[in-house]
RODO-2510 file (C-alpha; in nm, 4 decimals, decimal comma):
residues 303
     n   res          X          Y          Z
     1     x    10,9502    12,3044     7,7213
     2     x    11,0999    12,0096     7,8437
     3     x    10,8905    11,6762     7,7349
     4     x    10,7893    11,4224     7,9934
     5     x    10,7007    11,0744     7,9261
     6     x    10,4805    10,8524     8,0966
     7     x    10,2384    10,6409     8,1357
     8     x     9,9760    10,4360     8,4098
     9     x    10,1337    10,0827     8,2625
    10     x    10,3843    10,1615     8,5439
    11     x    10,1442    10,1214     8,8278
    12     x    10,0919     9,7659     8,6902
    13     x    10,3996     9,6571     8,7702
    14     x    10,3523     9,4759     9,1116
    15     x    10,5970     9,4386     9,4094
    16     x    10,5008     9,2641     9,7371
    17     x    10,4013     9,4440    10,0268
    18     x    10,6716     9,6433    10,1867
    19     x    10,9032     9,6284     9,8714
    20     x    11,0582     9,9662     9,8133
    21     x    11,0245     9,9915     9,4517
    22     x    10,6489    10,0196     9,5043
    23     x    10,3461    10,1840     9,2832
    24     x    10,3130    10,4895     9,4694
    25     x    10,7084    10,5437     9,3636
    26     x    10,5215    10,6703     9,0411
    27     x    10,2785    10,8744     9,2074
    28     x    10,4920    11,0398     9,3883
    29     x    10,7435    11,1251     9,1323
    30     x    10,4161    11,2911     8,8925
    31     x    10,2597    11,4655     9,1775
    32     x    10,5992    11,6576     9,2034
    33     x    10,5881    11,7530     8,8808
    34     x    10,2298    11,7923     8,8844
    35     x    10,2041    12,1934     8,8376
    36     x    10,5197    12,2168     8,5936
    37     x    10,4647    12,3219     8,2268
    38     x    10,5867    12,0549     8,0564
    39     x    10,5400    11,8246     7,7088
    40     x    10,2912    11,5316     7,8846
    41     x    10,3317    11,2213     7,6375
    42     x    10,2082    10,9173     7,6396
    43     x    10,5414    10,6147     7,6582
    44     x    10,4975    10,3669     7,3853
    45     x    10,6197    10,0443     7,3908
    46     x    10,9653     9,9230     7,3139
    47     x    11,0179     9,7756     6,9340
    48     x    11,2150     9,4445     6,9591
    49     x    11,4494     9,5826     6,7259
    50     x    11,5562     9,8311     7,0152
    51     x    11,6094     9,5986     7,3074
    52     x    11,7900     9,3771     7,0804
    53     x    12,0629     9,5664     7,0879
    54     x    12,1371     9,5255     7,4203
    55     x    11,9693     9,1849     7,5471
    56     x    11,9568     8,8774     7,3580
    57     x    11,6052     8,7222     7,2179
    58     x    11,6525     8,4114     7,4493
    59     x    11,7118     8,6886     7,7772
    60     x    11,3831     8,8692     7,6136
    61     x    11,1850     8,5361     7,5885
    62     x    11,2710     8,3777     7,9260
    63     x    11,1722     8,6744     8,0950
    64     x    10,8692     8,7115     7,9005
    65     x    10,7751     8,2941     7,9872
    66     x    10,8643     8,4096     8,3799
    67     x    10,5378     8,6771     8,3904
    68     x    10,2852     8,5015     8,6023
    69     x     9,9175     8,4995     8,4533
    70     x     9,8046     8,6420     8,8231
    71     x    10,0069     8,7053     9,1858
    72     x    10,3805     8,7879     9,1711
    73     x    10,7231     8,5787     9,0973
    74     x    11,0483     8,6413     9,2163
    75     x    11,3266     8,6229     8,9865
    76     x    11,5382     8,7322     9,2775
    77     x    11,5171     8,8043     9,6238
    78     x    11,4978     9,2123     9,5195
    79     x    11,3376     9,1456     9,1361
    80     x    10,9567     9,0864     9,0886
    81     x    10,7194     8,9995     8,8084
    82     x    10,3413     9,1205     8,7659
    83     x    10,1195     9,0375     8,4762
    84     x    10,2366     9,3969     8,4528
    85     x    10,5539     9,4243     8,4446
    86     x    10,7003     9,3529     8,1192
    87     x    10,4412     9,5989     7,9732
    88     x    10,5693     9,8730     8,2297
    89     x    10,9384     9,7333     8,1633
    90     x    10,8373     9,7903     7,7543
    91     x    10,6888    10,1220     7,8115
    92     x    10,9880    10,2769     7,9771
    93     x    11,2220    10,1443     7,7363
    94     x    10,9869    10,2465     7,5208
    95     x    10,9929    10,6135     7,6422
    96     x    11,3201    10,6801     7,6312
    97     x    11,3881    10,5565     7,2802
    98     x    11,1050    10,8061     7,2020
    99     x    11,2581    11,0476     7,4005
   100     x    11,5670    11,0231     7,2044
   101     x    11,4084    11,0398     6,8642
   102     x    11,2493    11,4115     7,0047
   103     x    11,5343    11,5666     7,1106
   104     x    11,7903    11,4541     6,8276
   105     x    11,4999    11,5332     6,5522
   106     x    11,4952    11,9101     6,7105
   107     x    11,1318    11,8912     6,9006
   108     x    11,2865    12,0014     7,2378
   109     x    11,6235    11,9731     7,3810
   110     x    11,5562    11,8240     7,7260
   111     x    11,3099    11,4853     7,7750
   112     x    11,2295    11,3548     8,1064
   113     x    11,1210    10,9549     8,1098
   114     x    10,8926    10,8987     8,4625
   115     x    10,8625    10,5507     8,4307
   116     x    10,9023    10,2150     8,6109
   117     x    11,0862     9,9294     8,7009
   118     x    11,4094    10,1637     8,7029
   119     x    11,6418     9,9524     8,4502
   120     x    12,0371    10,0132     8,4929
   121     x    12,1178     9,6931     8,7278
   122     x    11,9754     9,4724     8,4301
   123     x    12,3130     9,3110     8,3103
   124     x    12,2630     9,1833     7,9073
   125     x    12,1078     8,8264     8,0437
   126     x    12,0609     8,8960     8,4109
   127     x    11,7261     9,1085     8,5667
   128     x    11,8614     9,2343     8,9264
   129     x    11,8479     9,4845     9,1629
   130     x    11,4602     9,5545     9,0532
   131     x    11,5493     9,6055     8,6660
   132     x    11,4103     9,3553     8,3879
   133     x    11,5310     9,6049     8,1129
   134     x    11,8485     9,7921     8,0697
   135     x    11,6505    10,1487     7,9477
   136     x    11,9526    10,4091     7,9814
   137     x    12,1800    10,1808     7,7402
   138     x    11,9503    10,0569     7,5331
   139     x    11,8525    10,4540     7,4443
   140     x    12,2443    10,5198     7,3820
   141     x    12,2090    10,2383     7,1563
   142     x    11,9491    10,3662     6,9592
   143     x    12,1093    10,6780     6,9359
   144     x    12,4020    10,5382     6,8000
   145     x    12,3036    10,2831     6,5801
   146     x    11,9640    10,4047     6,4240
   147     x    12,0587    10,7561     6,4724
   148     x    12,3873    10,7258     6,3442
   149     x    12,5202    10,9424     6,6211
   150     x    12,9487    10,8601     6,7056
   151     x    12,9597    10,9765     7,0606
   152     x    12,6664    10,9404     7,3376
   153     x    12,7774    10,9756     7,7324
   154     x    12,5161    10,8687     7,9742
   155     x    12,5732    10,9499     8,3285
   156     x    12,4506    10,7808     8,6316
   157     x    12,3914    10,9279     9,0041
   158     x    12,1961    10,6429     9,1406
   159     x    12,3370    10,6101     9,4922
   160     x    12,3527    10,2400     9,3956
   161     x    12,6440    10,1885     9,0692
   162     x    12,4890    10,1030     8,7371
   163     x    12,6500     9,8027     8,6671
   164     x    12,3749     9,6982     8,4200
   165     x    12,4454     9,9822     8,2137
   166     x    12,8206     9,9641     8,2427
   167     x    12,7729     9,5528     8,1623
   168     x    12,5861     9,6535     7,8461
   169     x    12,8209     9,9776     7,7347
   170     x    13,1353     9,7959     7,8701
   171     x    13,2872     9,7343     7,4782
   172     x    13,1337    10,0131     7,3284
   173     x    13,3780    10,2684     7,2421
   174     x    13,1095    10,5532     7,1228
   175     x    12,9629    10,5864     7,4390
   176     x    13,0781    10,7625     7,7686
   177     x    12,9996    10,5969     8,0797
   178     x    13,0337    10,7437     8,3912
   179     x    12,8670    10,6956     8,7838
   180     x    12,8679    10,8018     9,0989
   181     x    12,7241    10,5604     9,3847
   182     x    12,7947    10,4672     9,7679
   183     x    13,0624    10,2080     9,8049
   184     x    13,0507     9,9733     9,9731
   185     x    12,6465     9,9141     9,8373
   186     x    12,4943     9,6611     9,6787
   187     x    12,5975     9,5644     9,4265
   188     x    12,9355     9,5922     9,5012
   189     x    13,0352     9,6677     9,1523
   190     x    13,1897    10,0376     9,0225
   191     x    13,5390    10,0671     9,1508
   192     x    13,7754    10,3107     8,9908
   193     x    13,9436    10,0747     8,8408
   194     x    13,7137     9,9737     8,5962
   195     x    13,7391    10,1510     8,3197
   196     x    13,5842     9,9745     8,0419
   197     x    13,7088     9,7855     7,7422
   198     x    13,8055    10,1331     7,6016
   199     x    13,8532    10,3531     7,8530
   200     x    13,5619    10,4964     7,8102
   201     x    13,3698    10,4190     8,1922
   202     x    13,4470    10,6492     8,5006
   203     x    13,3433    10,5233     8,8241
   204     x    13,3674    10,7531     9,1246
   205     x    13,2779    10,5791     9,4429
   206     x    13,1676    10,7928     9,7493
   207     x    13,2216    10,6948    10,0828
   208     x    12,9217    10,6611    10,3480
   209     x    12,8162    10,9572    10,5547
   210     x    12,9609    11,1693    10,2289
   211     x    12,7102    11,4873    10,1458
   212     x    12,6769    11,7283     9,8588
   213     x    12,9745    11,8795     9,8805
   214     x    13,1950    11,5273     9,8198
   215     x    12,9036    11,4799     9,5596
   216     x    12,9573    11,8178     9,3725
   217     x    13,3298    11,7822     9,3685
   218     x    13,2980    11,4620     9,1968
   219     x    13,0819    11,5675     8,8768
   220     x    13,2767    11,8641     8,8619
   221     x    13,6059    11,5725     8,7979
   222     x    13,2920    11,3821     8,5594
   223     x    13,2613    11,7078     8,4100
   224     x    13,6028    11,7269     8,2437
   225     x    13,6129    11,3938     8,0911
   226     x    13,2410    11,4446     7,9651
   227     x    13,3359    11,7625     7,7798
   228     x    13,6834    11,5627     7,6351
   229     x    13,4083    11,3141     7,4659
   230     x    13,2178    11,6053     7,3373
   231     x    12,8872    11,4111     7,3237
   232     x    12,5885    11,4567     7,0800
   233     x    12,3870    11,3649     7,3523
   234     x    12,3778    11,2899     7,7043
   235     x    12,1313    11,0588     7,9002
   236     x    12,1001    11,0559     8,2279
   237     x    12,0110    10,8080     8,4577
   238     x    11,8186    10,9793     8,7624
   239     x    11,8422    10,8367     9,0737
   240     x    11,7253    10,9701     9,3852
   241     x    11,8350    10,7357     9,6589
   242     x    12,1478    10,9748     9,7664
   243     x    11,9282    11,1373     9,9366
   244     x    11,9681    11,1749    10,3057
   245     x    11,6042    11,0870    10,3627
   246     x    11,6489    10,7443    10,1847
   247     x    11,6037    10,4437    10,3825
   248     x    11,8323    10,2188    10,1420
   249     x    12,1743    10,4067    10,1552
   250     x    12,3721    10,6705    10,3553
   251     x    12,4580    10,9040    10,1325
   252     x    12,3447    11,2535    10,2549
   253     x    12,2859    11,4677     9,9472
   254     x    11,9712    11,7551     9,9683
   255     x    11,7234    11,8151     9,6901
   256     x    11,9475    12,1061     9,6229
   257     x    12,2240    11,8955     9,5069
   258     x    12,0132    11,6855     9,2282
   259     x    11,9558    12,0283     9,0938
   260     x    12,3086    12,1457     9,0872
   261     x    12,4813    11,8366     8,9982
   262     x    12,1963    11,8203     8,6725
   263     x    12,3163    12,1958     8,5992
   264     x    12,6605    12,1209     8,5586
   265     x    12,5295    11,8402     8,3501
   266     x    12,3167    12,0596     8,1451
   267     x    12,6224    12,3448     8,1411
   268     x    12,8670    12,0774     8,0308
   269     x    12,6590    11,9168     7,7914
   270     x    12,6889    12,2815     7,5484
   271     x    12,4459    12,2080     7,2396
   272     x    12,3582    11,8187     7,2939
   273     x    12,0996    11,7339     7,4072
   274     x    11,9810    11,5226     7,7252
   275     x    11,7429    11,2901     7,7677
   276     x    11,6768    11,1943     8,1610
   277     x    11,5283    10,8565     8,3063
   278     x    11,4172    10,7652     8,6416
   279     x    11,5963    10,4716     8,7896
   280     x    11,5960    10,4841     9,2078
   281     x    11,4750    10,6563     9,4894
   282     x    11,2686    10,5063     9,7728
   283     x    11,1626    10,8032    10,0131
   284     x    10,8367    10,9112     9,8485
   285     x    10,8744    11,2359     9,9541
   286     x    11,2016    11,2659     9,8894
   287     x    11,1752    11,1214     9,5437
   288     x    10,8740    11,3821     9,4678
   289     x    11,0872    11,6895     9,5597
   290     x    11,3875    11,5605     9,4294
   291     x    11,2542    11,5087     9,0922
   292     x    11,1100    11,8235     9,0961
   293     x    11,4358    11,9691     9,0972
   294     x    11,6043    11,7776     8,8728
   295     x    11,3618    11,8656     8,5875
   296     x    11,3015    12,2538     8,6968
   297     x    11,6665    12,2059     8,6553
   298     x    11,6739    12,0228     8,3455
   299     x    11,4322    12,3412     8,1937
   300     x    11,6639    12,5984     8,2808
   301     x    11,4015    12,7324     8,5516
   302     x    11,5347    12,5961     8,8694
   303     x    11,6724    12,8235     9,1707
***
């Protein structure tokens, strides 16, 4: 039974009116799972140790300073701050270092984290794009360095590219990054051509107006470098704004084709396990239905 993670901290975080990484984004994301058999757990808060290893303690402490006692303050045009938010930002880091502690000590061998602010545009001193904390790498990192795991791939198919993640991964030779987003799209990072300090990051850029089948053909390429790696575990970072409903991009992907693509992620993974986190998606319907599939998928008990 696949274990889900989550908690109401992340209807504390607070966005303006009209912002698109809104409240009900959490809602809608648990009502589509709402009839599932699955794990429920509560997410715990981040320990400092973890998001050390991927933000400094003057990044950590600044941000923490910048939470406003009431109202909302913009660290960028895109990135807010609640009273909320760092708890919701802690919780979701939180949750997916938990996450990986389940699955690696044998409790299940899928986790889902539905938590937010999503967390893979936060570069290692820079919140953007609506992340404060970089969740996806920070979990690789605990998998690697209080695990003592040698090889972790985490895949992104946010429509938008991951450049947080890839920032914070970019010299780390143990870990497998790999993305497919819309280019040109904010925020303009994830060409081919960069590859990491090792080799080890894979971009594949997808043009606009592209649909499932350009989307397919592309983790099938993913595919063969992930199984050359030959992780011990895979994270995923779930991202639903590909979808041809969402009102931020213009990618044209189905529901359909968050469950296939998280098959052959599944299928290509063998024995390790995964570990999935919520980053985008900004249709509420869209992001209820395609979450749905991409954990039905994740169990094994999707169409």
């Amino acid at each position: 039974m696949t274990i889900l993670y989550t908690h109401s901290a992340s209807e504390r975080h607070l966005t303006p009116s009209g912002h698109p990484e809104q409240v009900a984004r959490h809602k809608a994301v648990l009502d589509g799972l709402a009839d599932l058999k699955l794990d429920r757990r509560e997410a715990p808060l981040a320990a400092e140790a973890d998001m050390l290893r991927c933000h400094p303690e003057r990044y950590l402490a600044r941000l923490k300073a910048a939470v406003p006692a009431q109202g909302q303050v913009a660290l960028d045009p895109d990135t807010w701050l609640s009273p909320g938010s760092m708890e919701a930002a802690m919780r979701a880091v939180g949750a997916a270092c938990a996450a990986v502690d389940a699955v690696l000590g044998g409790e299940d061998s899928r986790a889902f984290v539905a938590m937010r602010p999503p967390g893979h545009h936060a570069e290692r001193e820079t919140p953007m794009g609506f992340c404060l904390l970089g969740t996806a790498a920070i979990a690789a990192m605990r998998a690697l360095d209080h695990h003592g795991l040698d090889r972790v791939a985490v895949l992104d198919f946010d429509v938008h590219h991951g450049n947080g993640t890839q920032d914070l991964l970019w010299d780390e030779s143990r870990a497998f990054f790999a993305s497919t987003h819309q280019m040109p799209l904010y925020p303009g990072t994830g060409r081919a051509s960069e590859t990491g300090a090792h080799g080890q990051v894979m971009n594949v850029p997808l043009p606009p107006g592209s649909g499932g089948a350009q989307a397919r053909a592309a983790w099938r390429q993913i595919m063969d470098r992930l199984q050359a790696h030959a992780p011990q575990l895979v994270i995923i970072s779930a991202g639903f704004d590909a979808h041809a409903a969402d009102p931020l991009a213009a990618l044209e992907w189905e529901d359909d084709d968050f469950a296939a693509i998280t098959r052959m992620i599944c299928d290509a993974a063998g024995a390790a396990p995964v570990v999935s986190v919520l980053e985008g998606g900004y249709d509420l319907a869209a992001l209820g239905r395609s979450a749905r599939a991409h954990v039905t998928a994740l169990e094994g008990t999707g169409p």
